[in-house]
C-alpha positions as CSV (number, residue, x, y, z in Angstrom):
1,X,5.1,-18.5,-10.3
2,X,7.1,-18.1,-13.5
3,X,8.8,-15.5,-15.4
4,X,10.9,-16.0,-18.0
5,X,14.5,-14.5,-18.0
6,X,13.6,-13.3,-21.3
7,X,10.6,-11.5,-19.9
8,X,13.1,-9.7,-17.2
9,X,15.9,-8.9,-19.9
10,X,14.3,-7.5,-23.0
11,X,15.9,-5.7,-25.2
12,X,13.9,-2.6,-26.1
13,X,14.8,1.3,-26.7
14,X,15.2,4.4,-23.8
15,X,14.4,6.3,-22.3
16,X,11.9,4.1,-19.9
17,X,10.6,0.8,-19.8
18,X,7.5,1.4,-18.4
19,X,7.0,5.7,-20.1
20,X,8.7,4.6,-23.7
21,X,8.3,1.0,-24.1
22,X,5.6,0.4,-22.0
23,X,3.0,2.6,-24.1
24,X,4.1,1.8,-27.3
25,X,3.5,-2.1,-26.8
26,X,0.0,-0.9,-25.9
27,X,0.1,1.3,-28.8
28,X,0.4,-2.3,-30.3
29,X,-1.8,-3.7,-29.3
30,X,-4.7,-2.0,-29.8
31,X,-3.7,-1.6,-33.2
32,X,-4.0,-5.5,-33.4
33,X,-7.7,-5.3,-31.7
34,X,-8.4,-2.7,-34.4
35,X,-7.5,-5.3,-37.2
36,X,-9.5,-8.0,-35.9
37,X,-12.5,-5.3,-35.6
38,X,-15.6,-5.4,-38.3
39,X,-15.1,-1.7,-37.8
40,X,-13.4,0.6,-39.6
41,X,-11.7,3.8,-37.4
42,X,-11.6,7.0,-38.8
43,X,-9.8,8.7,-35.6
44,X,-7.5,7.8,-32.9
45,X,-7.1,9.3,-29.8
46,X,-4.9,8.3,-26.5
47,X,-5.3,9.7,-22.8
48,X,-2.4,9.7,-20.3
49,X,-3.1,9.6,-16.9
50,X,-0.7,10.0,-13.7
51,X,2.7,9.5,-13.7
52,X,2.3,8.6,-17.9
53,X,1.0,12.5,-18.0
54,X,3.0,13.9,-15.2
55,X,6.6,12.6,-16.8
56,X,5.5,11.5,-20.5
57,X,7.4,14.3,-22.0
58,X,10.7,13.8,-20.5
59,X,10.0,10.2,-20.8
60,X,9.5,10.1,-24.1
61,X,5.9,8.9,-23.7
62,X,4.2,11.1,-26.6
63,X,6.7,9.8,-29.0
64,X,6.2,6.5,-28.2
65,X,2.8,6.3,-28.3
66,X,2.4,8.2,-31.8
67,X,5.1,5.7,-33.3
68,X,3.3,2.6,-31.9
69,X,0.2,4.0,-33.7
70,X,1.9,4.2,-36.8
71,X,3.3,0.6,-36.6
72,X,6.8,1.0,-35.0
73,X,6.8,-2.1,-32.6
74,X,10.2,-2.7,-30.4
75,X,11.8,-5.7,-31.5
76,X,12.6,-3.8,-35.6
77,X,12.9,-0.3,-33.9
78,X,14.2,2.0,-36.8
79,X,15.8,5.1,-34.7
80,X,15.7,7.2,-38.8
81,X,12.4,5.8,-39.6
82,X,11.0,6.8,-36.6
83,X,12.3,10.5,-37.2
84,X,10.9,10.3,-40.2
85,X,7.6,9.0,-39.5
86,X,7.1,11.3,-36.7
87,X,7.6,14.5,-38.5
88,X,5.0,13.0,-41.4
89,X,2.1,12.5,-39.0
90,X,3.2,16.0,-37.6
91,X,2.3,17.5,-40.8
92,X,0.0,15.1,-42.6
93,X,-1.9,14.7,-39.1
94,X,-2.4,10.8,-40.7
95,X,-1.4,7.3,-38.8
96,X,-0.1,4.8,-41.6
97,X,-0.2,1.7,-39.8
98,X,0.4,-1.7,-41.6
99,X,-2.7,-4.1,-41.9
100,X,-5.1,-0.8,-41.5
101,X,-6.1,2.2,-43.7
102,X,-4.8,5.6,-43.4
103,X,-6.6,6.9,-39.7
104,X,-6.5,10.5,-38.6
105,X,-4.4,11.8,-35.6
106,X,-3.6,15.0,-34.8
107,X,-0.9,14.6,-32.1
108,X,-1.9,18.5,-30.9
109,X,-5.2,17.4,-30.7
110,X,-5.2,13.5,-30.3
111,X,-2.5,12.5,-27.5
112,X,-4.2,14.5,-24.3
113,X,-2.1,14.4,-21.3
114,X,-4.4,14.1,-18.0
115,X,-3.0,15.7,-15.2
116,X,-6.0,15.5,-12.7
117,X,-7.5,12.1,-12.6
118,X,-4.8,9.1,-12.3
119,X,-6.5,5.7,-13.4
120,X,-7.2,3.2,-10.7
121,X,-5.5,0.3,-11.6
122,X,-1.5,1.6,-11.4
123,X,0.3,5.1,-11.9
124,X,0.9,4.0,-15.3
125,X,-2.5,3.9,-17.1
126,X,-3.8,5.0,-20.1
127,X,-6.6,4.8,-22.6
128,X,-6.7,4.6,-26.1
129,X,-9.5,5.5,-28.2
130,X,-11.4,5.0,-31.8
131,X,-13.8,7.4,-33.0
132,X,-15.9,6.9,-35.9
133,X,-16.8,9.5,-38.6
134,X,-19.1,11.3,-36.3
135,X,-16.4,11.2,-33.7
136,X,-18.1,8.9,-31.6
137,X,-16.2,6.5,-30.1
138,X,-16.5,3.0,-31.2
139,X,-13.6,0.6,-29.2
140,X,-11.8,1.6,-26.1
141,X,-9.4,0.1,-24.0
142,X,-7.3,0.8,-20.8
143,X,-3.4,-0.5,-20.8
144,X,-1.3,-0.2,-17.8
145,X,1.8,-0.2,-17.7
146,X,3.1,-1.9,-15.1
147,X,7.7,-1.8,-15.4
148,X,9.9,-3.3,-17.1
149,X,8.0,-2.9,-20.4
150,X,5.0,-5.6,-19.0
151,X,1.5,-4.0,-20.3
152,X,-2.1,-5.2,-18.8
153,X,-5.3,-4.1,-20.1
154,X,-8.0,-3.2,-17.0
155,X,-9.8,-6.7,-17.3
156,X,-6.2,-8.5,-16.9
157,X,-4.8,-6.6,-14.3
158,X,-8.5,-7.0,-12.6
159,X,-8.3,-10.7,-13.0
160,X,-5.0,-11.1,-12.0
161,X,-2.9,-12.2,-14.8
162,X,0.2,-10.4,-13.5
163,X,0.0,-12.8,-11.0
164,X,-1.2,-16.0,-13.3
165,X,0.4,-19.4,-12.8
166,X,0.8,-20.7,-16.0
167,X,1.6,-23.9,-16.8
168,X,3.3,-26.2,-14.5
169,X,7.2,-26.0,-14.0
170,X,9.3,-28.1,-12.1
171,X,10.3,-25.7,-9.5
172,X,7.6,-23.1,-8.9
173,X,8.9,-21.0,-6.3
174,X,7.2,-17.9,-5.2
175,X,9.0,-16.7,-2.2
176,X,12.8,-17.1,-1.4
177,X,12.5,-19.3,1.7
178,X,10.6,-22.0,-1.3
179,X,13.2,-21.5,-3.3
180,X,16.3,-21.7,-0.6
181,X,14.1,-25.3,0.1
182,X,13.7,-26.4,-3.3
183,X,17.6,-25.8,-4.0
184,X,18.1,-28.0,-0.5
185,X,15.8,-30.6,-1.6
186,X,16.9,-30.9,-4.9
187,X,20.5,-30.3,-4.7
188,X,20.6,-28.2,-7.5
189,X,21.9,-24.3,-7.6
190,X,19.3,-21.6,-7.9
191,X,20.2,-20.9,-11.9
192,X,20.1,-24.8,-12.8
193,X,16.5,-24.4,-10.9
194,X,15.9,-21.4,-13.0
195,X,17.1,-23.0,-16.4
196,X,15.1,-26.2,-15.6
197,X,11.5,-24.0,-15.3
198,X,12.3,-22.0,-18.8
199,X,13.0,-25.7,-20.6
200,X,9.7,-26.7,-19.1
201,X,8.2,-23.7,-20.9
202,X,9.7,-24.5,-24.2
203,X,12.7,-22.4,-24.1
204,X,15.7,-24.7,-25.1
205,X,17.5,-22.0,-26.4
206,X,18.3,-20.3,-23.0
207,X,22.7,-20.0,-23.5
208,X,21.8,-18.4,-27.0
209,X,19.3,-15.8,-26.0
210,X,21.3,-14.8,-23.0
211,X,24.4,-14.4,-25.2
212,X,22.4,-12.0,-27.5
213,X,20.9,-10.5,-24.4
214,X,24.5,-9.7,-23.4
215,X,26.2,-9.0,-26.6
216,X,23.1,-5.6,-26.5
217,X,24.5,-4.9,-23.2
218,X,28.2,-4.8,-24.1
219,X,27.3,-2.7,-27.3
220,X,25.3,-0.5,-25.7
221,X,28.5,0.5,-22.6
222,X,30.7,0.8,-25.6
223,X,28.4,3.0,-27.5
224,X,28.3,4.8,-24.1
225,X,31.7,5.0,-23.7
226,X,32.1,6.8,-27.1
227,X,29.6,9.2,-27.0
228,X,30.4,13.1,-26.2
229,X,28.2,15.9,-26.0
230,X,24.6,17.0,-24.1
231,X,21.8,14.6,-23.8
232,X,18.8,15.7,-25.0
233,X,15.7,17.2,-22.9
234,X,16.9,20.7,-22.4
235,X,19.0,19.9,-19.4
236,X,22.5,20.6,-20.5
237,X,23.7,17.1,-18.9
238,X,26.9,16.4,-20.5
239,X,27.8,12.8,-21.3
240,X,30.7,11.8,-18.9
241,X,30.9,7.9,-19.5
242,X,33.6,8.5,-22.0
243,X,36.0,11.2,-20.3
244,X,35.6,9.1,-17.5
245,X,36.7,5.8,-19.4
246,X,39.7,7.7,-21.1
247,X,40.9,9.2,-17.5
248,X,40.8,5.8,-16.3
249,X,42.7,4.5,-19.0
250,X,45.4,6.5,-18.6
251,X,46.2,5.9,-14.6
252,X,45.9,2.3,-15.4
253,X,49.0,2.6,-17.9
254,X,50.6,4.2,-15.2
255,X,50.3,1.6,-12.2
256,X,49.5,4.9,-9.8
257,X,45.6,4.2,-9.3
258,X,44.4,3.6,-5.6
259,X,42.3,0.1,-5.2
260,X,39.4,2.0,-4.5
261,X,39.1,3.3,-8.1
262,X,37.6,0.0,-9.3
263,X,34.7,1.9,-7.7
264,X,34.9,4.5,-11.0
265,X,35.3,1.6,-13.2
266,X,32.0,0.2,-12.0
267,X,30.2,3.4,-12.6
268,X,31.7,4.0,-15.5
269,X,30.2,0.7,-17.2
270,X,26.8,2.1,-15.3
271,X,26.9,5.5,-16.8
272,X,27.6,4.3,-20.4
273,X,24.3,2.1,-20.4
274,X,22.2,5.3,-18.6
275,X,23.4,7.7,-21.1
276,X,22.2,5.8,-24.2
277,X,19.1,5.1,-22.5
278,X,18.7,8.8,-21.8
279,X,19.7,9.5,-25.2
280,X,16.8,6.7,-26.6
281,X,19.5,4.5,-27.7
282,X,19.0,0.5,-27.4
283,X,19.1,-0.7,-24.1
284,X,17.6,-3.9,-22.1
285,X,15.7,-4.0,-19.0
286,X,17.2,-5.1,-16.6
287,X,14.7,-5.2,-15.2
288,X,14.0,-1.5,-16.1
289,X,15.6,1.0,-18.4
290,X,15.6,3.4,-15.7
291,X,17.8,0.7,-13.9
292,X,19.5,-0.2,-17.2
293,X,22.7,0.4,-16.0
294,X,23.4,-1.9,-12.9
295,X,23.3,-5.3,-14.2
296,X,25.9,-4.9,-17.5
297,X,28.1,-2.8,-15.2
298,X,28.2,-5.8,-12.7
299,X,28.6,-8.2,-15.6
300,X,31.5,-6.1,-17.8
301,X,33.3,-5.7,-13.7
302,X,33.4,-9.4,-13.4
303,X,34.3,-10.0,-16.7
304,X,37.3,-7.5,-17.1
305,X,38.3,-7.4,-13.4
306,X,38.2,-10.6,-12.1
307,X,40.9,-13.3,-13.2
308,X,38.6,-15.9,-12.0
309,X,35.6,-14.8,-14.6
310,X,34.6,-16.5,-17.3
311,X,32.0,-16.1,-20.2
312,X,30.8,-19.5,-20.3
313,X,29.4,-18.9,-17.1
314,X,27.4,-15.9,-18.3
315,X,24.3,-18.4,-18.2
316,X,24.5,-18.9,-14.6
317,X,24.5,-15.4,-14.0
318,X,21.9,-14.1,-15.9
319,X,19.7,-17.2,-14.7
320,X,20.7,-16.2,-11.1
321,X,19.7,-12.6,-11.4
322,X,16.2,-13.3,-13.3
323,X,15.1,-15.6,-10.0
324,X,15.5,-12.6,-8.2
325,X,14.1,-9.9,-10.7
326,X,11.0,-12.5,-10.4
327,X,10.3,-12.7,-6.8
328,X,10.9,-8.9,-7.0
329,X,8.0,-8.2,-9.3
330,X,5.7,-10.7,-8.3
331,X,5.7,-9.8,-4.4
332,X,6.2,-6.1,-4.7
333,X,6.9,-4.5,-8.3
334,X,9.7,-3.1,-10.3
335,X,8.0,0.3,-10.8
336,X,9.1,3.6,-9.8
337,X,5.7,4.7,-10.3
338,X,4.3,2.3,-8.0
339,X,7.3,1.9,-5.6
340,X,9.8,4.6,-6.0
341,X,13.4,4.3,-7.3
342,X,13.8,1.3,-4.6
343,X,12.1,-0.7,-7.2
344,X,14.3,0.1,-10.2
345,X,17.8,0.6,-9.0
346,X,17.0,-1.4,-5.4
347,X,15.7,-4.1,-7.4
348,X,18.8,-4.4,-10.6
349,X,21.1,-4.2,-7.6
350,X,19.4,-7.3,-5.9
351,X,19.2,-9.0,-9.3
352,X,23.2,-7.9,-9.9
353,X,24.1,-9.3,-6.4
354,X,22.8,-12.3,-6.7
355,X,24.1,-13.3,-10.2
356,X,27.6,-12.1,-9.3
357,X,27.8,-13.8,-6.2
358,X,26.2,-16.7,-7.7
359,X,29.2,-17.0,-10.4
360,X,32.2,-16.4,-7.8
361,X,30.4,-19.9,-5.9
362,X,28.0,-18.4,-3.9
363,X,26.0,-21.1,-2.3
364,X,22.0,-20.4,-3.0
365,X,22.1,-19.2,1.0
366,X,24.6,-16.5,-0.3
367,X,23.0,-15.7,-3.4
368,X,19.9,-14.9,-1.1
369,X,22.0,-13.1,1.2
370,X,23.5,-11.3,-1.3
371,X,20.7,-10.0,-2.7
372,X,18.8,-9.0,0.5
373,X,21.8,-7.0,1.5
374,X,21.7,-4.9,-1.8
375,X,17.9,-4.1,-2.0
376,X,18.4,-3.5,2.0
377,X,20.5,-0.5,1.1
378,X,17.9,1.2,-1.6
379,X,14.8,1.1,0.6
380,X,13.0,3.9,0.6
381,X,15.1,5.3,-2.2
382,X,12.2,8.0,-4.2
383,X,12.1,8.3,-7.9
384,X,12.2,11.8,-8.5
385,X,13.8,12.9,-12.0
386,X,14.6,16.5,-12.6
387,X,12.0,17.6,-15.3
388,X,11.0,14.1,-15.6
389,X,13.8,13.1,-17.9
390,X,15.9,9.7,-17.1
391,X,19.2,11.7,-16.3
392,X,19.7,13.3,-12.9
393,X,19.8,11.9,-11.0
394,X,19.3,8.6,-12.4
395,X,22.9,8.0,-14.6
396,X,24.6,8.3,-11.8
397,X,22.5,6.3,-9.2
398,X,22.7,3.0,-11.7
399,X,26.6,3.7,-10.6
400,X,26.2,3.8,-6.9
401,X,23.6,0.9,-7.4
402,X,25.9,-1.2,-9.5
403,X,28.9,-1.0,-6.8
404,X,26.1,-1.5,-4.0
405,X,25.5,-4.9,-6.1
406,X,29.5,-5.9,-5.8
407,X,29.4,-5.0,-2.3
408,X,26.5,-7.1,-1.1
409,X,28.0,-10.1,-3.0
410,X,31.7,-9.8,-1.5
411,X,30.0,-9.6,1.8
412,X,27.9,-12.7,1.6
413,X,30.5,-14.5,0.6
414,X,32.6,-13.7,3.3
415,X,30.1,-14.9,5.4
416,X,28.0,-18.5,5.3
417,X,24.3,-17.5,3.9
418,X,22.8,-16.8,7.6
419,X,21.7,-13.5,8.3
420,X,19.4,-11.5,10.2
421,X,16.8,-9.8,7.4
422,X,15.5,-12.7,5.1
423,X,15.3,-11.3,1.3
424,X,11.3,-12.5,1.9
425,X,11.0,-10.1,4.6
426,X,13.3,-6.8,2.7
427,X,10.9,-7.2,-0.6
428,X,7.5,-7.0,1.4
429,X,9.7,-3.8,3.4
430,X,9.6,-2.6,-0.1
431,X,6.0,-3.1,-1.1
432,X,4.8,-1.5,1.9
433,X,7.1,1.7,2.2
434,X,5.9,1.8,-1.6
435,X,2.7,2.0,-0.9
436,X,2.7,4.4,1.8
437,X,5.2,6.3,-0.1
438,X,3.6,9.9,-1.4
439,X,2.9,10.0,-4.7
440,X,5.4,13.0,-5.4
441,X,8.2,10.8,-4.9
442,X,7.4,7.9,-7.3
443,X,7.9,9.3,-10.5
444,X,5.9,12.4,-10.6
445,X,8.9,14.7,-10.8
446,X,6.4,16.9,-8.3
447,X,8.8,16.2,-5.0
448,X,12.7,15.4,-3.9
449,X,15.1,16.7,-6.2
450,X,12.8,17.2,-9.0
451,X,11.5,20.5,-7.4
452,X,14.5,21.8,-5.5
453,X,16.9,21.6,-8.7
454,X,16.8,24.1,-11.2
455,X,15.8,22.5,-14.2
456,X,15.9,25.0,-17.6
């Protein structure tokens, strides 16, 4: 079982990973399957289905979905051009993708949100149709999204390829009891394991990529920390990150501050991240934009607040957390559609653990430990967002899950690696109260606070 840490962290835009990114990557790709087609489309059309329909507006899901039509793909994201092109196919009611000619969509008319019948494959699903001139539809295909930004169609989710082995790799653990006996047999820490697999898959750049991966990160706290006024979404949630930062500032100047307020400093990083996701600023998963916020929180922490950090062994961390993100997703899932908020936030604070622990010379037992003791703590946590927007009371919770994170790895190090619940054993906990979990309370925004909060 491999998955890269690239795959994990990827840098992408907000509000959600699997309801922004998620359905514009599909958006993609069926414009790819239209360019390869003897056909010419005169129509599009694209159906959301359960948790896509129930939360796509406050996710964003409508937007991203036109803009993918027209072309916009992640990795060149244009926040202006995307305003632009949006209000054009508003009023022209015309999708101007490259490679393609001029196809009619009416986004009134064209993007149908399906409240009654979910698809069968995942929460996430959606379909995306081409009609001829007759409007008779002439290529169709299912996408689901799955977290984190990964897409299937129906046929590979059917055959498995979320699951897919790939090419061999040196280490090819797929539990953490293989990869606590790999890291015995082999000597080697869990990261140098992890960096050895992404070599074997061609990836010799791994330092590079994770500094870029981190450099998004610490932009994106300090765009956090700057910004003032109400997110949008018709909530009225003011942005605190910054007041916050600025209050914090000043009692350090003054040598008054109780230990315990490292705690606000911790959230503070968190809430940065979760605001410019909420806002649709540039973000990375990690392994979710809904869970954005834990993993650069835990990073900036251990880079500004302990003497003992340093950058060069950034690496290590991120290499650290991405094992765990991958067992994560490939024995239970990183979805709060599928699994509730226990696989977002649970999940980055498990990843966030691990790394930091990891880095502070955490022995692999520890790092396991570590992690098991933070996703311990979330299980069971529901995903249940106030008018289906990615703000309450989800900024905040990437701040309790980010000093959850800290926690867990202080504690296994204080301790020797053996403990009681074996991570193994807390991620299938996780699948399985996921799967009997009701539906209202994985991302729905039809249960938990999303219904007993007043929300205009």
């Amino acid at each position: 079982m491999f998955l890269s840490v690239f795959e994990i962290f990827k840098i992408g835009i907000g509000p959600s990973s699997s309801h922004t990114m998620g359905p514009m990557v599909a958006a993609g790709r069926f414009l790819d399957r239209l360019r390869d087609a003897p056909f010419q489309a005169k129509r599009l059309r694209a159906v959301l289905h359960g948790s896509l329909a129930f939360t796509g507006r406050g996710h964003a899901t409508d937007r991203a979905v036109i803009l993918g039509l027209d072309g916009f793909v992640l990795e060149s994201f244009d926040a202006q051009k995307a305003e632009v092109a949006q209000a054009r196919i508003a009023a022209e009611k015309v999708l101007r993708p490259g490679g393609l000619p001029e196809i009619a969509f009416d986004p009134a008319l064209d993007l149908v949100f399906d409240f009654d019948r979910a698809l069968p494959g995942h929460p996430n699903g959606m379909r995306i149709e081409a009609l001829d001139g007759q409007g008779d539809v002439i290529l169709s295909e299912v996408y689901y999204s799955v977290g984190g930004g990964f897409v299937l169609t129906e046929a590979e989710l059917a055959a498995g390829q979320d699951k897919a082995e790939g090419p061999s790799i040196p280490y090819p653990f797929k539990s953490a009891a293989e990869m606590l006996e790999m890291a015995r047999h082999s000597g080697l820490s869990i990261a140098q394991m992890k960096a050895a697999n992404e070599t074997a898959r061609g990836r010799p750049d791994v330092s590079d990529g994770i500094g870029q991966i981190w450099k998004v990160m610490s932009d994106c706290i300090e765009r956090g920390l700057k910004g003032e006024g109400l997110l949008p979404g018709g909530l009225a949630v003011r942005r605190r990150a910054g007041a916050l930062h600025d209050q914090l500032v000043e009692e350090a100047g003054r040598n008054l501050a109780p230990p315990h307020v490292v705690n606000d400093w911790i959230s503070c990083y968190a809430m940065a991240v979760n605001e410019e996701n909420a806002a649709g600023g540039q973000v990375v998963t990690a392994p979710t934009n809904g869970a954005a916020g834990v993993m650069p929180a835990v990073v900036r922490y251990w880079l500004t607040h302990v003497p003992t950090a340093s950058r060069e062994r950034l690496t290590e961390f991120f290499l650290t957390a991405a094992a765990i993100g991958g067992l994560v997703k490939y024995n239970a899932s990183i979805s709060g559609a599928e699994a509730g908020c226990q696989a977002e936030v649970g999940s980055a604070a498990a990843m966030a653990a691990a790394g930091l622990c990891a880095v502070m010379g955490g022995t692999p037992e520890q790092v396991e430990n570590a992690a098991e003791i933070a996703l311990e703590h979330h299980l069971g946590m529901t995903c249940d967002p106030v008018k289906g927007l990615v703000q309450v009371p989800c900024i905040e919770r990437n701040g309790l899950g980010a000093i959850k994170a800290v926690s867990a790895a202080s504690l296994a190090l204080r301790g020797d690696g053996r403990h009681f619940v074996p991570l193994d054993a807390c991620i299938e906990t996780m699948r399985q109260t996921g799967r009997d979990m009701h539906e209202h309370y994985k991302e729905t925004s039809l249960g938990g606070l999303a219904v007993n909060v007043p929300n205009c």
